[in-house]
N, C-alpha and C positions, 0 to 999 in steps of 0.2 A: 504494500500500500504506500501510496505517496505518488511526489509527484515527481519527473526528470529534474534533473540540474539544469540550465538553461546558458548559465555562464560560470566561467571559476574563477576565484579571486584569488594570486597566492602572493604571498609580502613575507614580511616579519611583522610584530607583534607591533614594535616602534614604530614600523612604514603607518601603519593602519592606524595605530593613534597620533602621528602623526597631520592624516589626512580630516579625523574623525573632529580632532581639535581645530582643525583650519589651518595648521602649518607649515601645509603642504599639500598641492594641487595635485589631483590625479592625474591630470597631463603631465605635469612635474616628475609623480613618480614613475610611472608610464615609460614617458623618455628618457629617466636615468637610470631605466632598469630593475626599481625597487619591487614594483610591481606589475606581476603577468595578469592580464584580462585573456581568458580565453572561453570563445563561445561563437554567436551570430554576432553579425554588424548591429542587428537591432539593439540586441542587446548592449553591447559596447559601446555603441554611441548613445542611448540615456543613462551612461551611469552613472553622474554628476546628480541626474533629475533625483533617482533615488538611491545613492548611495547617502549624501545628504553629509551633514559634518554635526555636532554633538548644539542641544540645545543647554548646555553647560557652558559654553564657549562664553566666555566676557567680553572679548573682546571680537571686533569685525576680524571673518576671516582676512589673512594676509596673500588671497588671492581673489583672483576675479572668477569666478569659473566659466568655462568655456561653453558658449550655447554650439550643443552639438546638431541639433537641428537646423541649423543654416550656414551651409556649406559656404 
């Protein structure tokens, strides 16, 4: 029972709090390697929409994030 995987997310523990805090764009880690996205396009391209960053965060994220719907 249950449902597919649809994407995998693989990092380290610090990549992902990292990103979760705002301290670092998943384009950022993406391109530096930190973290592998692997799945569909659809998928990978809304994962900004709902991977989301931590509503703990004080302060503005220290990035912009990327609208991945308009190419």
């Amino acid at each position: 029972m249950g449902y597919d995987v649809d994407i995998y997310l693989s990092g380290s523990t610090k990549v992902f709090t990292k990103i979760w805090y705002g301290e670092l764009s998943l384009t950022k880690a993406i391109a530096d390697d930190k973290l592998k996205v692997v799945g569909e396009a659809t998928y990978r391209q809304t994962l900004q929409e709902w991977f989301g960053i931590s509503s703990f965060t004080t302060e503005a994220p220290r990035f912009v994030a990327p609208d991945y719907r308009h190419p």
